[in-house]
N, C-alpha and C positions, 0 to 999 in steps of 0.2 A: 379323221384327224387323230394323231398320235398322242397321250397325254403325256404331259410333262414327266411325270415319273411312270417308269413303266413296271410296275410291280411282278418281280419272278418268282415263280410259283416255289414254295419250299423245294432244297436239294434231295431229289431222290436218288437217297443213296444206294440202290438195292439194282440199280441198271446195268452200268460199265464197272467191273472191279478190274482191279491191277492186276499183273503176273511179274511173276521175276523179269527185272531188267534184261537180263543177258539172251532176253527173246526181242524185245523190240521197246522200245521206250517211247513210240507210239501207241501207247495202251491208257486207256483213262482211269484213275486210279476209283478201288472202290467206294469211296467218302467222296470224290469230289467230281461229281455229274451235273453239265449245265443241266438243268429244266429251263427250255427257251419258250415263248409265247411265239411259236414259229405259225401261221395260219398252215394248217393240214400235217400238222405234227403232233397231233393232240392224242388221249388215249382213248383205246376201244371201251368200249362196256364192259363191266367187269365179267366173267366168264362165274358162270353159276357154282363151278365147282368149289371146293375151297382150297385154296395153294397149301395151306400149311398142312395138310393130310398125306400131302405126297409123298412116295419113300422111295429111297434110291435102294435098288436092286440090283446086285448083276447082271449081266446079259444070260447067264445061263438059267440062272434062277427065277426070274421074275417073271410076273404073273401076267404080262404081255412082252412081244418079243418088240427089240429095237428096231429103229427104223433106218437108223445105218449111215440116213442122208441127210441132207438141208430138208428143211420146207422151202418148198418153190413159191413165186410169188403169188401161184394162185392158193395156196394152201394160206399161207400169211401175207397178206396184199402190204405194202408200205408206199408213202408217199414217194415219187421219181425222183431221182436223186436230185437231180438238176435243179427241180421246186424245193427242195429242203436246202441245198447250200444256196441257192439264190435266196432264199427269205434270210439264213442267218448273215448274209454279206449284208443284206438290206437291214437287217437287225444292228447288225453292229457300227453300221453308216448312222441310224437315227440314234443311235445311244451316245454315239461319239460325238454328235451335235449335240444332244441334250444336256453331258454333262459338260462340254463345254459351254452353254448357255446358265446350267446353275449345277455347277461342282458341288456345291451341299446337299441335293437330293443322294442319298448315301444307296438307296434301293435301285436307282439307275448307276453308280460304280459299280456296283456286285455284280448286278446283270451283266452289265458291259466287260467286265472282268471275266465271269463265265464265260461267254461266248468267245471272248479270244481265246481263251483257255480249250475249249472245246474245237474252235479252227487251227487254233496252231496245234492238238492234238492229230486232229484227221489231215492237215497238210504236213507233219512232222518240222514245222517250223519253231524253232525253239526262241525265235525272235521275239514270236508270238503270244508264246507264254510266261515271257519275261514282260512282256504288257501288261498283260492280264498280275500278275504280283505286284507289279507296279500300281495297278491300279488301287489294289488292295493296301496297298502304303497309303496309299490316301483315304482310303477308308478309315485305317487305323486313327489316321491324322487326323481326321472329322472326328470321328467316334470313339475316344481311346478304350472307350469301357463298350464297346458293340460287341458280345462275343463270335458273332455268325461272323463278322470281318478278321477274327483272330485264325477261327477254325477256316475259313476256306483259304486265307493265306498258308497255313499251316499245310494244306491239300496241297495246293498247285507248287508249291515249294518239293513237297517231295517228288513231283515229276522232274523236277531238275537236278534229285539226288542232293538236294540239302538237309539232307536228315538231321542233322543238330539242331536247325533253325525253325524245321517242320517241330519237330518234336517238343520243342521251347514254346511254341505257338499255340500246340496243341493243349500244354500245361496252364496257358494263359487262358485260353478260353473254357477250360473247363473251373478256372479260378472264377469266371464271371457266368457265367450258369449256362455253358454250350448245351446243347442239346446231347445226351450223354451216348446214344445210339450211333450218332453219327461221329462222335467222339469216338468212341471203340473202335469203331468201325477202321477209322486211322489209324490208332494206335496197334490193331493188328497189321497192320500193313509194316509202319515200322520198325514192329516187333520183327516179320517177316526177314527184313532183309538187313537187321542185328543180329540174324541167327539170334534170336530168344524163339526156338522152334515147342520149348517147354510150354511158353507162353501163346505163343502164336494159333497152335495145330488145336486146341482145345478152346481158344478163340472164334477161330473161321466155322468148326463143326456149331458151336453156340450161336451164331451170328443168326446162319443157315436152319436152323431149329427154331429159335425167337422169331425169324421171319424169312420167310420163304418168297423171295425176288429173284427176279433171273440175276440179277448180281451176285446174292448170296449163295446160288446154286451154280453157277458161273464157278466163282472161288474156290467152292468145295469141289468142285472136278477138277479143277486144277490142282488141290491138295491132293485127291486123290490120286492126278497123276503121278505126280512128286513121292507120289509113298509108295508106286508102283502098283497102283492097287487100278488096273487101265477099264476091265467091266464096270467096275462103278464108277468111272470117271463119265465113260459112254454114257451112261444113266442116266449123272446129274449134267451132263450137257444136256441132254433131250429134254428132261424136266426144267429145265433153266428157258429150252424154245418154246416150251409148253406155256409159260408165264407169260411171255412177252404180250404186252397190250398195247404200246408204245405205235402207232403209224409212220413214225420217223424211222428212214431206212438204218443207221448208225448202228442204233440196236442191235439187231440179227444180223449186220455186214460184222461188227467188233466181233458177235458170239462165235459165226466162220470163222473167221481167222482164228481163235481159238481153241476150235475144232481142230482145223489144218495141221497147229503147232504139236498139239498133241499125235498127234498121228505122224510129220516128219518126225517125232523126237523118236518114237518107235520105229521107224524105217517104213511106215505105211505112204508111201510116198505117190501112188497113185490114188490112194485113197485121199490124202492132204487133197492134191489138187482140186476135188470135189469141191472143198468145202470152201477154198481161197475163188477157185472161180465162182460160185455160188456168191460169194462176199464183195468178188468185182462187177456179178450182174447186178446185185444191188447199186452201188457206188462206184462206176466204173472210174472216178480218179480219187481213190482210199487209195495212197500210199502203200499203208503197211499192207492190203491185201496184194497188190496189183507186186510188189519189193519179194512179199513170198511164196508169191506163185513162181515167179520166175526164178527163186533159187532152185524149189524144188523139179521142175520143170529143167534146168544144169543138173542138180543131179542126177535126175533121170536121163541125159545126155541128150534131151532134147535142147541144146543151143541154138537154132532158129527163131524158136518161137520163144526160148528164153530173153534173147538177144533183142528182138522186138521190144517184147514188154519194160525191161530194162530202159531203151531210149525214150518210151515215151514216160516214164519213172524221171529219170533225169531233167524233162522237161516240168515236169508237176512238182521238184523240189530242187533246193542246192545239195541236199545231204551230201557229204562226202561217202560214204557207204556206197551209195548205188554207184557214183563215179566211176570208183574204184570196181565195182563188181562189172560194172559193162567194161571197162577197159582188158580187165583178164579174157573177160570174152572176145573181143577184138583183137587183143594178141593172140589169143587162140586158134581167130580163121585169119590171122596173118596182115591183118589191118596194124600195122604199128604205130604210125604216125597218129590215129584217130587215137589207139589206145596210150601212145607217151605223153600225148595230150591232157587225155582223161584223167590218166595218175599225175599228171603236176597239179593236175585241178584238184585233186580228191586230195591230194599232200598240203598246198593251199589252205584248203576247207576245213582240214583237221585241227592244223595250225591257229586257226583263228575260231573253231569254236573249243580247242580247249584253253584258247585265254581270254574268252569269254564267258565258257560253264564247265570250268574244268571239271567237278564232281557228275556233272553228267557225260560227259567222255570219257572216262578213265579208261573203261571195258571198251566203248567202243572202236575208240583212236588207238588201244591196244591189239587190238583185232589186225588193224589194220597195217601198223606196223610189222605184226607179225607174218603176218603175210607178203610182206615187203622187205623180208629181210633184218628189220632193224629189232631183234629179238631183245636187245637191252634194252631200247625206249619201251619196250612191251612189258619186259618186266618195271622197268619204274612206274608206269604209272597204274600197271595190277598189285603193288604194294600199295598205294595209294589207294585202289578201288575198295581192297582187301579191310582199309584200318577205317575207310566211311562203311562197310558194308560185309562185317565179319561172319559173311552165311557160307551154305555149302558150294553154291556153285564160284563163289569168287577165290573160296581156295580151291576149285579144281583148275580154274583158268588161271591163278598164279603159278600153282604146281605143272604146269604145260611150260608155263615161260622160263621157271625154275630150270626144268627138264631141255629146254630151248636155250639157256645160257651155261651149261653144264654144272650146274648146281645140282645137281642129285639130293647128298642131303638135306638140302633144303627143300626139294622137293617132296621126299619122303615127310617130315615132320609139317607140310601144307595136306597133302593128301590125309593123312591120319587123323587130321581133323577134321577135313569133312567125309574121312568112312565113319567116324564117331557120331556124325550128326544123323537123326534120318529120311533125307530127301537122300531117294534115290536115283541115278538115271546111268544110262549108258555112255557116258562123257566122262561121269564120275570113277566107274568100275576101268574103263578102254585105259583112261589117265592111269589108275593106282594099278593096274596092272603090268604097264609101261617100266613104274616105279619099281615096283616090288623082283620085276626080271633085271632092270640095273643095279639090283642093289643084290642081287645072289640068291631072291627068293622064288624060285619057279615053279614052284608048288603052289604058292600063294599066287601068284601072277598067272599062272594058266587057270585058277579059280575064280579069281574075278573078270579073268577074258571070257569064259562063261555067263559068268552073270550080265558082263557089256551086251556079249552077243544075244543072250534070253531078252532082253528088256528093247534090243535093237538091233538084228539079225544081217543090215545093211553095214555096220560098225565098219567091218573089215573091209568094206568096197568104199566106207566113206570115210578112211582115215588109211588110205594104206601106204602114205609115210613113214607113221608111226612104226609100220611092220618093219618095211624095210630098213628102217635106222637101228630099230632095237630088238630082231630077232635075228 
Protein backbone atom coordinates (compact mmCIF):
# COMPACT_ATOMS: atom_id res chain seq x y z
CA UNK A 1 0.00 0.00 0.00
CA UNK A 2 1.29 3.55 -0.96
CA UNK A 3 0.97 6.01 2.06
CA UNK A 4 -0.74 9.04 1.83
CA UNK A 5 2.20 11.26 1.85
CA UNK A 6 5.13 9.98 0.26
CA UNK A 7 8.00 11.58 1.94
CA UNK A 8 11.29 12.38 -0.56
CA UNK A 9 14.41 12.01 0.63
CA UNK A 10 16.40 15.52 1.01
CA UNK A 11 17.81 17.10 -2.53
CA UNK A 12 21.10 15.69 -3.31
CA UNK A 13 22.46 18.41 -4.63
CA UNK A 14 25.95 16.95 -5.48
CA UNK A 15 24.46 14.43 -8.47
CA UNK A 16 23.42 16.29 -11.82
CA UNK A 17 25.01 20.00 -12.09
CA UNK A 18 24.22 22.21 -14.97
CA UNK A 19 26.62 23.34 -17.93
CA UNK A 20 26.11 26.34 -20.05
CA UNK A 21 22.90 26.46 -21.94
CA UNK A 22 24.39 26.79 -25.49
CA UNK A 23 25.22 22.90 -25.15
CA UNK A 24 21.89 21.50 -24.48
CA UNK A 25 19.20 22.66 -21.86
CA UNK A 26 18.50 19.12 -21.32
CA UNK A 27 20.97 19.13 -18.51
CA UNK A 28 19.70 19.02 -14.69
CA UNK A 29 20.79 21.92 -12.91
CA UNK A 30 23.40 21.56 -10.03
CA UNK A 31 20.86 22.57 -6.87
CA UNK A 32 18.05 20.98 -8.37
CA UNK A 33 18.11 16.88 -8.35
CA UNK A 34 14.84 14.85 -8.00
CA UNK A 35 15.89 12.19 -5.15
CA UNK A 36 12.97 9.70 -6.16
CA UNK A 37 11.75 6.66 -3.84
CA UNK A 38 12.16 4.75 -7.15
CA UNK A 39 12.24 0.71 -5.84
CA UNK A 40 16.00 -0.26 -7.40
CA UNK A 41 17.29 3.20 -7.51
CA UNK A 42 18.62 3.49 -4.28
CA UNK A 43 22.24 3.91 -3.31
CA UNK A 44 25.28 1.40 -3.10
CA UNK A 45 27.14 1.21 0.22
CA UNK A 46 29.37 3.85 0.72
CA UNK A 47 32.84 2.88 -0.70
CA UNK A 48 35.55 2.68 2.19
CA UNK A 49 37.62 5.31 0.61
CA UNK A 50 37.14 8.84 1.59
CA UNK A 51 35.86 11.11 -1.52
CA UNK A 52 36.95 14.25 -0.16
CA UNK A 53 41.00 13.15 -0.24
CA UNK A 54 40.67 12.98 -3.92
CA UNK A 55 42.85 15.28 -6.13
CA UNK A 56 42.58 16.12 -9.59
CA UNK A 57 45.75 15.63 -11.43
CA UNK A 58 46.59 15.82 -15.05
CA UNK A 59 46.77 13.28 -17.24
CA UNK A 60 50.40 13.71 -17.53
CA UNK A 61 51.19 14.07 -13.98
CA UNK A 62 49.35 11.96 -11.93
CA UNK A 63 50.06 9.34 -9.90
CA UNK A 64 47.72 6.78 -11.93
CA UNK A 65 47.12 7.01 -15.48
CA UNK A 66 43.51 7.81 -17.00
CA UNK A 67 41.24 5.49 -18.08
CA UNK A 68 40.32 7.30 -21.16
CA UNK A 69 36.72 5.51 -21.35
CA UNK A 70 33.22 5.00 -19.71
CA UNK A 71 32.73 2.31 -17.03
CA UNK A 72 30.88 -0.37 -18.63
CA UNK A 73 27.95 -1.90 -17.01
CA UNK A 74 29.85 -4.45 -15.49
CA UNK A 75 32.43 -2.19 -14.09
CA UNK A 76 29.20 0.07 -12.46
CA UNK A 77 26.02 -2.15 -12.73
CA UNK A 78 22.84 0.37 -12.70
CA UNK A 79 19.26 -0.37 -12.68
CA UNK A 80 17.69 -1.10 -16.76
CA UNK A 81 16.53 1.72 -18.00
CA UNK A 82 13.15 0.59 -18.79
CA UNK A 83 12.73 -0.44 -14.62
CA UNK A 84 13.88 3.22 -13.69
CA UNK A 85 11.44 5.34 -16.10
CA UNK A 86 8.71 2.80 -15.55
CA UNK A 87 8.83 3.14 -11.69
CA UNK A 88 9.20 7.19 -12.04
CA UNK A 89 5.91 7.05 -14.73
CA UNK A 90 4.29 4.99 -11.91
CA UNK A 91 5.70 7.57 -9.33
CA UNK A 92 4.28 10.29 -10.76
CA UNK A 93 0.82 8.55 -11.59
CA UNK A 94 0.48 7.87 -7.58
CA UNK A 95 1.54 11.43 -6.67
CA UNK A 96 -0.76 12.89 -9.14
CA UNK A 97 -3.68 10.91 -7.42
CA UNK A 98 -2.46 11.65 -4.03
CA UNK A 99 -2.30 15.33 -4.37
CA UNK A 100 -5.30 15.50 -5.93
CA UNK A 101 -7.04 13.56 -3.12
CA UNK A 102 -5.28 15.96 -0.38
CA UNK A 103 -3.42 19.06 -2.03
CA UNK A 104 -2.34 20.14 1.54
CA UNK A 105 0.02 17.29 2.12
CA UNK A 106 2.85 20.02 0.92
CA UNK A 107 5.73 16.86 1.00
CA UNK A 108 3.78 15.02 -1.87
CA UNK A 109 3.73 18.59 -4.16
CA UNK A 110 7.51 18.76 -4.01
CA UNK A 111 7.98 15.24 -4.78
CA UNK A 112 5.47 15.39 -7.54
CA UNK A 113 7.15 18.57 -8.66
CA UNK A 114 10.50 16.89 -8.71
CA UNK A 115 9.72 14.13 -10.64
CA UNK A 116 8.24 16.11 -13.47
CA UNK A 117 11.01 18.12 -13.31
CA UNK A 118 13.38 15.31 -13.62
CA UNK A 119 10.92 13.54 -16.73
CA UNK A 120 10.62 16.61 -18.62
CA UNK A 121 14.44 16.93 -18.12
CA UNK A 122 15.34 13.48 -19.57
CA UNK A 123 12.29 13.63 -22.22
CA UNK A 124 13.40 17.41 -23.13
CA UNK A 125 9.74 18.35 -22.61
CA UNK A 126 9.63 21.81 -21.46
CA UNK A 127 5.70 21.32 -20.99
CA UNK A 128 6.81 19.28 -18.25
CA UNK A 129 8.73 21.34 -16.33
CA UNK A 130 6.46 24.09 -16.47
CA UNK A 131 4.28 21.58 -14.25
CA UNK A 132 6.66 20.75 -12.11
CA UNK A 133 6.92 25.11 -11.22
CA UNK A 134 3.42 25.08 -11.35
CA UNK A 135 3.30 22.77 -8.90
CA UNK A 136 5.53 24.70 -6.80
CA UNK A 137 3.20 27.70 -6.91
CA UNK A 138 1.08 25.85 -4.99
CA UNK A 139 3.51 24.96 -2.69
CA UNK A 140 4.14 28.51 -2.14
CA UNK A 141 0.35 29.11 -1.76
CA UNK A 142 0.11 26.31 1.17
CA UNK A 143 3.26 27.29 2.71
CA UNK A 144 4.29 30.97 2.19
CA UNK A 145 6.97 30.72 4.75
CA UNK A 146 8.30 26.89 3.59
CA UNK A 147 11.73 27.78 2.43
CA UNK A 148 12.64 24.30 0.59
CA UNK A 149 9.21 25.47 -1.75
CA UNK A 150 10.98 28.87 -2.39
CA UNK A 151 14.58 27.31 -3.35
CA UNK A 152 13.34 24.40 -5.47
CA UNK A 153 11.06 26.84 -7.28
CA UNK A 154 13.96 29.18 -7.63
CA UNK A 155 15.99 25.75 -9.32
CA UNK A 156 13.58 24.62 -11.83
CA UNK A 157 12.81 28.22 -12.93
CA UNK A 158 16.32 28.51 -13.95
CA UNK A 159 16.06 25.68 -16.42
CA UNK A 160 13.56 27.72 -18.28
CA UNK A 161 16.19 30.69 -18.33
CA UNK A 162 14.19 32.80 -15.73
CA UNK A 163 17.01 34.10 -14.14
CA UNK A 164 15.36 37.24 -12.37
CA UNK A 165 12.72 35.14 -11.05
CA UNK A 166 15.22 32.20 -10.05
CA UNK A 167 17.31 34.51 -8.43
CA UNK A 168 14.42 36.65 -6.45
CA UNK A 169 13.46 33.15 -5.07
CA UNK A 170 16.59 32.30 -4.26
CA UNK A 171 16.79 35.64 -1.95
CA UNK A 172 13.44 34.43 -0.46
CA UNK A 173 14.39 31.46 0.68
CA UNK A 174 17.56 32.15 1.95
CA UNK A 175 15.30 35.08 3.98
CA UNK A 176 13.50 32.15 5.68
CA UNK A 177 16.50 29.76 6.60
CA UNK A 178 17.17 27.52 3.09
CA UNK A 179 19.57 25.28 3.57
CA UNK A 180 22.69 27.59 2.81
CA UNK A 181 24.68 24.69 0.76
CA UNK A 182 22.32 24.14 -1.46
CA UNK A 183 21.61 27.93 -1.62
CA UNK A 184 25.18 28.44 -3.05
CA UNK A 185 25.05 26.03 -4.76
CA UNK A 186 22.27 28.01 -7.17
CA UNK A 187 23.48 31.04 -6.64
CA UNK A 188 26.72 29.78 -8.60
CA UNK A 189 25.05 28.62 -11.26
CA UNK A 190 23.36 32.05 -11.83
CA UNK A 191 26.28 33.84 -11.16
CA UNK A 192 27.54 31.54 -14.09
CA UNK A 193 25.47 32.51 -16.70
CA UNK A 194 25.46 36.70 -15.51
CA UNK A 195 28.94 36.45 -16.37
CA UNK A 196 29.82 37.31 -12.64
CA UNK A 197 32.79 34.78 -13.60
CA UNK A 198 34.75 36.81 -10.51
CA UNK A 199 32.23 35.33 -8.38
CA UNK A 200 31.42 32.23 -10.07
CA UNK A 201 35.01 30.32 -10.94
CA UNK A 202 36.06 30.67 -7.07
CA UNK A 203 32.60 29.44 -6.19
CA UNK A 204 32.42 26.02 -8.26
CA UNK A 205 36.45 25.21 -7.14
CA UNK A 206 34.88 25.91 -3.04
CA UNK A 207 31.79 23.93 -3.68
CA UNK A 208 34.14 20.94 -5.09
CA UNK A 209 36.64 21.14 -2.06
CA UNK A 210 33.59 21.51 0.94
CA UNK A 211 32.31 18.35 -0.72
CA UNK A 212 33.35 16.10 -3.10
CA UNK A 213 30.07 14.64 -5.24
CA UNK A 214 30.04 13.57 -8.57
CA UNK A 215 28.11 16.78 -9.13
CA UNK A 216 30.57 18.89 -7.54
CA UNK A 217 33.36 17.20 -9.58
CA UNK A 218 31.06 17.03 -12.68
CA UNK A 219 31.17 21.10 -12.50
CA UNK A 220 34.66 21.55 -11.88
CA UNK A 221 35.49 19.66 -15.20
CA UNK A 222 33.54 21.39 -16.84
CA UNK A 223 35.26 24.69 -15.40
CA UNK A 224 38.08 23.34 -16.13
CA UNK A 225 37.07 22.89 -19.70
CA UNK A 226 35.88 26.39 -20.14
CA UNK A 227 39.39 27.70 -18.81
CA UNK A 228 40.94 25.38 -21.39
CA UNK A 229 42.79 23.68 -18.79
CA UNK A 230 41.38 19.78 -20.86
CA UNK A 231 43.92 17.23 -18.45
CA UNK A 232 42.33 18.24 -15.64
CA UNK A 233 39.09 18.26 -16.91
CA UNK A 234 39.74 14.42 -17.90
CA UNK A 235 40.56 13.87 -14.15
CA UNK A 236 37.74 15.46 -12.53
CA UNK A 237 35.46 13.60 -15.04
CA UNK A 238 36.89 10.21 -13.96
CA UNK A 239 36.84 11.28 -10.15
CA UNK A 240 33.33 12.46 -10.53
CA UNK A 241 32.66 8.28 -12.14
CA UNK A 242 34.75 7.28 -9.15
CA UNK A 243 31.80 8.79 -6.72
CA UNK A 244 28.89 7.56 -8.26
CA UNK A 245 26.84 5.28 -5.83
CA UNK A 246 23.64 6.10 -7.19
CA UNK A 247 21.89 2.44 -9.08
CA UNK A 248 19.73 4.82 -11.08
CA UNK A 249 20.99 4.77 -14.66
CA UNK A 250 20.44 8.89 -15.24
CA UNK A 251 23.67 9.38 -13.22
CA UNK A 252 26.57 7.97 -15.29
CA UNK A 253 24.12 8.29 -18.78
CA UNK A 254 24.09 12.55 -17.81
CA UNK A 255 28.11 12.23 -16.68
CA UNK A 256 28.49 10.68 -20.81
CA UNK A 257 27.07 13.06 -22.28
CA UNK A 258 29.25 15.32 -20.57
CA UNK A 259 32.17 13.49 -21.34
CA UNK A 260 31.10 13.63 -25.20
CA UNK A 261 30.48 17.37 -25.06
CA UNK A 262 33.78 17.98 -23.85
CA UNK A 263 35.60 16.13 -26.44
CA UNK A 264 33.13 17.38 -29.70
CA UNK A 265 34.10 20.91 -28.36
CA UNK A 266 37.83 19.93 -28.78
CA UNK A 267 37.28 18.17 -32.18
CA UNK A 268 37.80 14.63 -30.53
CA UNK A 269 34.89 13.57 -32.31
CA UNK A 270 35.47 9.82 -32.35
CA UNK A 271 36.29 10.00 -29.15
CA UNK A 272 32.84 11.90 -28.04
CA UNK A 273 31.09 9.09 -29.64
CA UNK A 274 32.33 6.77 -26.97
CA UNK A 275 30.97 8.27 -24.49
CA UNK A 276 27.36 9.43 -25.93
CA UNK A 277 26.98 5.71 -26.98
CA UNK A 278 28.08 4.60 -23.67
CA UNK A 279 25.19 7.12 -22.27
CA UNK A 280 22.60 5.52 -25.09
CA UNK A 281 23.53 1.81 -23.81
CA UNK A 282 22.47 2.93 -20.53
CA UNK A 283 19.24 4.84 -21.43
CA UNK A 284 18.49 4.01 -24.96
CA UNK A 285 15.67 6.78 -25.29
CA UNK A 286 18.00 9.90 -23.19
CA UNK A 287 17.11 12.49 -25.75
CA UNK A 288 20.06 14.58 -25.28
CA UNK A 289 22.48 11.51 -25.55
CA UNK A 290 20.74 9.60 -28.57
CA UNK A 291 20.42 14.16 -30.28
CA UNK A 292 24.47 14.18 -29.79
CA UNK A 293 25.46 11.20 -31.05
CA UNK A 294 23.97 11.85 -34.12
CA UNK A 295 25.32 15.23 -34.55
CA UNK A 296 28.66 14.11 -34.08
CA UNK A 297 28.15 11.02 -36.08
CA UNK A 298 27.18 14.22 -39.30
CA UNK A 299 30.14 15.58 -38.66
CA UNK A 300 32.06 12.80 -39.03
CA UNK A 301 30.00 12.30 -42.41
CA UNK A 302 28.72 9.51 -41.22
CA UNK A 303 24.82 10.39 -42.28
CA UNK A 304 23.25 6.86 -42.42
CA UNK A 305 23.56 6.06 -39.22
CA UNK A 306 23.17 9.75 -38.17
CA UNK A 307 20.11 10.00 -40.12
CA UNK A 308 18.71 6.74 -38.29
CA UNK A 309 19.06 7.96 -34.95
CA UNK A 310 17.71 11.40 -35.56
CA UNK A 311 14.16 9.61 -36.74
CA UNK A 312 13.77 7.79 -33.92
CA UNK A 313 14.90 11.28 -31.83
CA UNK A 314 11.98 12.89 -33.61
CA UNK A 315 9.76 10.14 -32.42
CA UNK A 316 10.80 10.46 -28.47
CA UNK A 317 10.24 14.37 -28.64
CA UNK A 318 8.43 17.44 -30.40
CA UNK A 319 11.63 19.54 -30.19
CA UNK A 320 11.98 21.58 -33.04
CA UNK A 321 15.90 21.29 -33.07
CA UNK A 322 16.00 17.67 -34.09
CA UNK A 323 13.09 18.47 -36.92
CA UNK A 324 15.11 20.65 -38.30
CA UNK A 325 18.50 18.62 -37.98
CA UNK A 326 16.78 15.58 -39.71
CA UNK A 327 15.26 17.57 -42.30
CA UNK A 328 18.93 19.05 -43.46
CA UNK A 329 19.81 15.45 -43.67
CA UNK A 330 17.00 14.56 -45.84
CA UNK A 331 17.57 17.34 -48.16
CA UNK A 332 20.95 16.27 -48.23
CA UNK A 333 20.18 12.46 -49.76
CA UNK A 334 17.62 14.34 -51.86
CA UNK A 335 14.36 13.47 -49.86
CA UNK A 336 12.74 16.94 -50.30
CA UNK A 337 9.40 16.46 -49.68
CA UNK A 338 10.15 14.52 -46.20
CA UNK A 339 12.70 17.32 -45.44
CA UNK A 340 10.08 20.66 -46.45
CA UNK A 341 7.88 18.88 -44.30
CA UNK A 342 10.17 18.55 -41.44
CA UNK A 343 11.30 22.33 -41.66
CA UNK A 344 7.55 23.64 -41.60
CA UNK A 345 7.24 21.48 -38.46
CA UNK A 346 10.50 22.56 -36.94
CA UNK A 347 9.44 26.50 -38.07
CA UNK A 348 5.93 25.66 -36.27
CA UNK A 349 7.52 24.29 -33.04
CA UNK A 350 9.79 27.33 -32.80
CA UNK A 351 7.14 29.60 -33.06
CA UNK A 352 5.12 28.38 -30.40
CA UNK A 353 7.62 27.59 -27.86
CA UNK A 354 9.16 30.95 -28.06
CA UNK A 355 5.66 32.39 -27.15
CA UNK A 356 5.49 30.22 -24.62
CA UNK A 357 9.18 30.25 -22.98
CA UNK A 358 10.72 32.67 -24.80
CA UNK A 359 13.90 33.11 -22.27
CA UNK A 360 14.49 29.70 -22.87
CA UNK A 361 14.56 29.80 -26.77
CA UNK A 362 16.26 32.92 -27.37
CA UNK A 363 19.74 30.76 -28.39
CA UNK A 364 18.00 28.09 -29.50
CA UNK A 365 15.26 29.33 -32.02
CA UNK A 366 18.38 31.67 -32.89
CA UNK A 367 20.29 28.79 -34.09
CA UNK A 368 17.82 27.92 -36.06
CA UNK A 369 16.85 30.68 -37.81
CA UNK A 370 20.33 31.08 -38.62
CA UNK A 371 20.68 28.44 -40.19
CA UNK A 372 17.54 29.10 -42.27
CA UNK A 373 18.40 32.01 -43.50
CA UNK A 374 16.68 34.57 -41.42
CA UNK A 375 20.00 36.13 -39.93
CA UNK A 376 17.91 39.29 -38.53
CA UNK A 377 15.41 37.12 -36.39
CA UNK A 378 18.75 35.46 -35.15
CA UNK A 379 20.08 38.58 -34.17
CA UNK A 380 16.90 39.86 -32.37
CA UNK A 381 16.46 37.48 -30.27
CA UNK A 382 20.67 36.92 -29.49
CA UNK A 383 20.22 40.58 -28.16
CA UNK A 384 17.64 39.27 -26.01
CA UNK A 385 19.60 36.13 -24.95
CA UNK A 386 22.58 38.40 -24.53
CA UNK A 387 20.73 41.27 -21.72
CA UNK A 388 18.97 37.75 -19.71
CA UNK A 389 22.45 36.13 -19.99
CA UNK A 390 25.53 38.58 -20.19
CA UNK A 391 28.39 35.69 -20.16
CA UNK A 392 30.96 34.80 -22.67
CA UNK A 393 29.41 32.47 -24.94
CA UNK A 394 26.24 34.57 -25.65
CA UNK A 395 28.33 37.54 -26.82
CA UNK A 396 30.14 35.14 -29.04
CA UNK A 397 26.83 33.94 -30.69
CA UNK A 398 25.59 37.56 -30.99
CA UNK A 399 28.88 38.76 -32.41
CA UNK A 400 28.21 35.55 -35.33
CA UNK A 401 24.82 37.30 -36.01
CA UNK A 402 26.36 40.76 -35.79
CA UNK A 403 28.94 39.37 -38.25
CA UNK A 404 25.74 37.65 -40.16
CA UNK A 405 23.69 40.96 -40.58
CA UNK A 406 26.81 43.03 -41.61
CA UNK A 407 27.27 44.82 -38.38
CA UNK A 408 30.85 44.51 -38.07
CA UNK A 409 31.32 46.99 -35.46
CA UNK A 410 29.01 45.90 -33.49
CA UNK A 411 30.38 42.77 -33.82
CA UNK A 412 33.91 43.77 -32.83
CA UNK A 413 32.75 45.60 -29.43
CA UNK A 414 30.51 41.87 -28.63
CA UNK A 415 33.61 39.87 -29.17
CA UNK A 416 35.98 42.27 -26.95
CA UNK A 417 33.82 41.42 -24.25
CA UNK A 418 33.85 38.15 -24.14
CA UNK A 419 37.93 37.91 -25.15
CA UNK A 420 37.90 39.98 -21.76
CA UNK A 421 36.24 37.45 -19.80
CA UNK A 422 38.05 34.05 -19.10
CA UNK A 423 36.13 31.13 -20.57
CA UNK A 424 37.79 30.11 -23.23
CA UNK A 425 36.93 27.80 -26.41
CA UNK A 426 37.35 27.50 -30.05
CA UNK A 427 34.00 29.28 -31.25
CA UNK A 428 35.21 32.08 -29.18
CA UNK A 429 38.92 32.71 -30.82
CA UNK A 430 37.21 31.15 -34.82
CA UNK A 431 34.38 34.16 -34.13
CA UNK A 432 37.10 37.13 -33.01
CA UNK A 433 39.34 36.02 -35.50
CA UNK A 434 36.65 36.40 -38.18
CA UNK A 435 36.31 39.88 -36.50
CA UNK A 436 39.55 41.14 -36.18
CA UNK A 437 40.37 40.16 -40.26
CA UNK A 438 37.09 42.43 -41.31
CA UNK A 439 37.97 45.03 -39.38
CA UNK A 440 41.89 45.40 -41.05
CA UNK A 441 43.63 43.42 -38.11
CA UNK A 442 45.36 40.34 -39.58
CA UNK A 443 47.95 40.01 -37.40
CA UNK A 444 45.57 39.70 -34.56
CA UNK A 445 43.21 37.61 -36.57
CA UNK A 446 45.64 34.90 -37.73
CA UNK A 447 46.49 34.73 -33.74
CA UNK A 448 43.52 33.91 -32.48
CA UNK A 449 42.80 31.49 -35.69
CA UNK A 450 45.58 29.74 -33.84
CA UNK A 451 44.42 29.62 -30.72
CA UNK A 452 40.75 28.33 -32.38
CA UNK A 453 42.69 25.68 -34.16
CA UNK A 454 45.00 24.59 -30.64
CA UNK A 455 41.95 24.27 -28.54
CA UNK A 456 40.00 22.53 -31.71
CA UNK A 457 42.04 21.31 -34.61
CA UNK A 458 38.58 20.19 -36.61
CA UNK A 459 37.56 24.34 -36.39
CA UNK A 460 38.41 24.82 -40.04
CA UNK A 461 36.57 21.61 -41.45
CA UNK A 462 33.65 22.52 -39.15
CA UNK A 463 33.11 26.11 -40.03
CA UNK A 464 34.36 26.33 -43.39
CA UNK A 465 31.85 29.02 -44.32
CA UNK A 466 33.42 31.21 -42.23
CA UNK A 467 36.65 30.83 -44.39
CA UNK A 468 35.15 31.11 -47.46
CA UNK A 469 33.13 34.43 -46.76
CA UNK A 470 36.07 36.18 -44.90
CA UNK A 471 39.37 35.15 -46.41
Amino acid sequence: MVPDAIQPKPPNSGDLPSIDARVTRYVLPLACVAVLLLPGCGKRKPSPRKPSVIAVQPASSGPKPLRGKPKSQTELATTESGIYLANLDGQIRELTRLTREKPELVSNVLALSSAHHTRGRFRGDLDEIQLGIEGLDSCIRLTPDNAICWLTRAEQEQSLHRFPQARADVDRAKQLGADPVRASLLEMDLDWNDGRYDTAIPAIRKARLARATTGTWIREAQLDHDLGLEAEADAAFEAAEDLINDTGPLVIAHLDVQRGIQKSQTGRLEEACVFYRAAVERMPTYVAANEHLAEALHMLGKNEEATRIYEDVVKLTDDPEFAHALAELYAASGKTKESQELEAKARAGYAALLAKYPEAMYWHASEFYMATGDAKQALTLLRKNVTLRPNSTSYVALARAELANGRTNDAKASIDKALAMPVVSASLFWTASRVYRLTGDAAKADELRARAEKLNPRITTDEPADVAADR
